[in-house]
N, C-alpha and C positions, 0 to 999 in steps of 0.2 A: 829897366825904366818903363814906366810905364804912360801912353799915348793915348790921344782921345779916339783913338780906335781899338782901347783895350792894352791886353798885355800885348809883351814884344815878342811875342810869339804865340800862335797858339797849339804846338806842341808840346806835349806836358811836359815830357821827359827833356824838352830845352831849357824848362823854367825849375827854376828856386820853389823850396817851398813854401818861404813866404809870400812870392806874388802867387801862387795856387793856392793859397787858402783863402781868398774871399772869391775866387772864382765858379763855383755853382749858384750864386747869387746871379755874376753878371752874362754867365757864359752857362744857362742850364739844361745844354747837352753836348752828353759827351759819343764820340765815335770811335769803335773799335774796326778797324781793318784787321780781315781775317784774308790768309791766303792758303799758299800753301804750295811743297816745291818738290815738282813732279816733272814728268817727261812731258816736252809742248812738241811734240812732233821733232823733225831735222833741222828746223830752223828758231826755235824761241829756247829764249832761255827758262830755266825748272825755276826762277823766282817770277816769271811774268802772272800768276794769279797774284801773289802777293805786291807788287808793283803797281798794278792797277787798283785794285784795291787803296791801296795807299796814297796814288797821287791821287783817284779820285776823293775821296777824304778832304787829303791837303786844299782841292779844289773848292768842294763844297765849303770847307771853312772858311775858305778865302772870301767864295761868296759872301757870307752870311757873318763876317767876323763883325764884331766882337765875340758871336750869341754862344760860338760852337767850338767844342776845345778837340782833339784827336789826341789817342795813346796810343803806342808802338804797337805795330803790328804783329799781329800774331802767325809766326813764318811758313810753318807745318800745320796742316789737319791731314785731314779724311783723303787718305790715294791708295789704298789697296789693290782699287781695280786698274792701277796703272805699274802695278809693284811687277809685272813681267818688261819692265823697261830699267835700264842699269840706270841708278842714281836717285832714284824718285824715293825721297822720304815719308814714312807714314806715320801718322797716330790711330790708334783705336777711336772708336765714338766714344767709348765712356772716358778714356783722358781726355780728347779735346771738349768734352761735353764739362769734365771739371778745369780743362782751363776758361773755358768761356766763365761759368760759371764764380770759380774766384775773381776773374779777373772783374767780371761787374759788381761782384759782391766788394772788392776793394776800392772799388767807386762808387759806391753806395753808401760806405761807410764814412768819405770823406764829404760827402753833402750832395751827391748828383743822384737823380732823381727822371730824368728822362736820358735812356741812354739806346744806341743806335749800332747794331753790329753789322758793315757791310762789309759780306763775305764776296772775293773773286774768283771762286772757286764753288762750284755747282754741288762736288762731293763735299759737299760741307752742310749741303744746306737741311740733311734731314738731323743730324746733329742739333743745329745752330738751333733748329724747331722744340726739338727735346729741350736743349736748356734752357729757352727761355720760358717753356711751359711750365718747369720747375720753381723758375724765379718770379714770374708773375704770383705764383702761390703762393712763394715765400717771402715775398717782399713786396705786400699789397700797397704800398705805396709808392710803387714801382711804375714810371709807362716804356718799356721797353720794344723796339721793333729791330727789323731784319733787309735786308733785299742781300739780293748779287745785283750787278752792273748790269750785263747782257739784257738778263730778264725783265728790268725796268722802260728799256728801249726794245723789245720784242718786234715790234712793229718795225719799225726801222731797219734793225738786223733784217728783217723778214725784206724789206724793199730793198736792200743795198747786196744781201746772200749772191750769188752766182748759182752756187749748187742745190740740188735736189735735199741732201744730207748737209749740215755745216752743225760744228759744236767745236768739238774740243780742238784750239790749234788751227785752225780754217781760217777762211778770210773775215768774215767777220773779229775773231780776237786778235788773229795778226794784225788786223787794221789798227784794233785800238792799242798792240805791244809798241805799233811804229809811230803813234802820237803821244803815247805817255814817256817811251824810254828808246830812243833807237837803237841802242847799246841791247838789247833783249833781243833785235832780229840781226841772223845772217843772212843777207839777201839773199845770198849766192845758191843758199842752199833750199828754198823754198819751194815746196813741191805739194802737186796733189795727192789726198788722203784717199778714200774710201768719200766720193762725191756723191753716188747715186746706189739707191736699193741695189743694182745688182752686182755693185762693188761686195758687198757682202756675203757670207754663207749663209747656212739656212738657222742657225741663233741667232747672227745679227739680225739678222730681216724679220727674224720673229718679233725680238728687242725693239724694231722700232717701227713695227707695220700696225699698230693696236694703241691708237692714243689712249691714253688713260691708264694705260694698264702698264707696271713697274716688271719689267725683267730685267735684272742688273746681270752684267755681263762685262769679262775682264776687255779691256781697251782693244789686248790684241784679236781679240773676236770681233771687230767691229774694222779695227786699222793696222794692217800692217807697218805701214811708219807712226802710227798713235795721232796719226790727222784724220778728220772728221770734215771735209771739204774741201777747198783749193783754196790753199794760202799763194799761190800764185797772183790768186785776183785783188789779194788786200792791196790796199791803200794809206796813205798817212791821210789824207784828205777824207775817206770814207772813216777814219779813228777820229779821227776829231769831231766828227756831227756826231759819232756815237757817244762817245767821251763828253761832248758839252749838253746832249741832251740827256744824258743820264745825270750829271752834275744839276742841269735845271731843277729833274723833276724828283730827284732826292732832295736837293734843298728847298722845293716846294712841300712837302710831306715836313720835314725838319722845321721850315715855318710854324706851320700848323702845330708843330710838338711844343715849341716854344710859348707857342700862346696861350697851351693847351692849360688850366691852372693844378699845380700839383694836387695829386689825389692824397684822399688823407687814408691814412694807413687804417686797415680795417682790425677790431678787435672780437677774439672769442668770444 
């Protein structure tokens, strides 16, 4: 049934095909959560990129509902550099590069026209950049964009950090695994990572003493438990200011996409 707040849901895969077929009219854009299920250190569970991801999604909709619809998330990408940790699944770039890619291309074909991939997961993000550089080409009447969570709120992570080092698994993401899902951390087990430069050898320290400059380097050269900070210091209180201001300021950008008028499709 449908409410003057739209359909009664706005997850696609909860709805009928009939109520999703006039929705790229009322509802013209759609959000893809990308994650991916990897080793989060001794305490998070291998689905917390994909989780966050997801609720923040769910959230921004919620905001912004009618305007914005979400599809299933996509559970696996890019972890190779985490593949020396038992359990961590991976995809190549060039498959998740073709599932991003069908998966907008089959909402493209059903009438959506601004579409929004937010990935929870960092190793994703040079992929996510290739496909969409693809599809902008291919589908010029297309306005397609991208973020992670962390990366939107930078500043904040940056004031609320403890450690000299924080990334993968740290307090920062612990904070936001214990406001999205508390079911993803074991307290008990929460411990510090590789917090400061001299935690490191001498490739990690190379890997991250040279901003600008890309050396990609497997997890365990950086963390022996695959933490990147002290998830000791997280917070459910510090996950929530992160959590709600990333939700702000993506459904601030998603405003704007809304308003934006569809481009017309460019011809040879």
């Amino acid at each position: 049934m449908h409410t003057d707040t739209g359909p009664r849901s706005f997850r696609l895969a909860d709805l009928t095909w009939p109520e999703i077929a006039e929705l790229p009219a009322s509802a013209p854009v759609a959000i893809i959560p990308l994650g991916a299920c990897e080793q989060h250190g001794p305490a998070l569970a291998q689905r917390t990129d994909t989780t966050r991801a997801e609720v923040v999604a769910d959230l921004v909709a919620q905001r912004m509902r009618p305007r914005v619809v979400v599809t299933p998330a996509i559970p696996v990408g890019v972890s190779e550099h985490h593949m020396d940790f038992p359990g961590t699944l991976t995809l190549t770039p060039d498959t998740l590069r073709r599932v991003v890619h069908e998966l907008v291309l089959s909402l493209y074909r059903h009438g959506w026209r601004k579409i929004f991939v937010l990935t929870g997961h960092g190793g994703n993000n040079a992929t996510v950049e290739v496909a969409l550089t693809g599809l902008r080409a291919e589908l010029t009447d297309l306005y397609i964009g991208w973020s992670g969570i962390t990366p939107v709120v930078a500043d904040l992570a940056k004031e609320l950090a403890h450690s000299e080092l924080r990334g993968h698994s740290g307090e920062v993401e612990t904070s936001q695994a214990m406001f999205v899902d508390p079911d993803l951390v074991l307290a008990d087990r929460l411990s510090r990572g590789s917090a400061a430069l001299d935690d490191l050898g001498a490739a990690g320290r190379l890997s991250r003493s040279h901003p600008g400059i890309h050396f990609p380097v497997q997890y365990r050269t950086l963390s022996a438990n695959g933490t990147l900070g002290d998830a000791r210091q997280a917070s459910k209180q510090a996950g929530d200011r992160l959590v709600s201001t990333a939700v702000e300021r993506i459904a601030g950008f998603l405003t704007g996409l809304v308003e934006l008028p569809e481009p017309a499709r460019e011809t040879p």
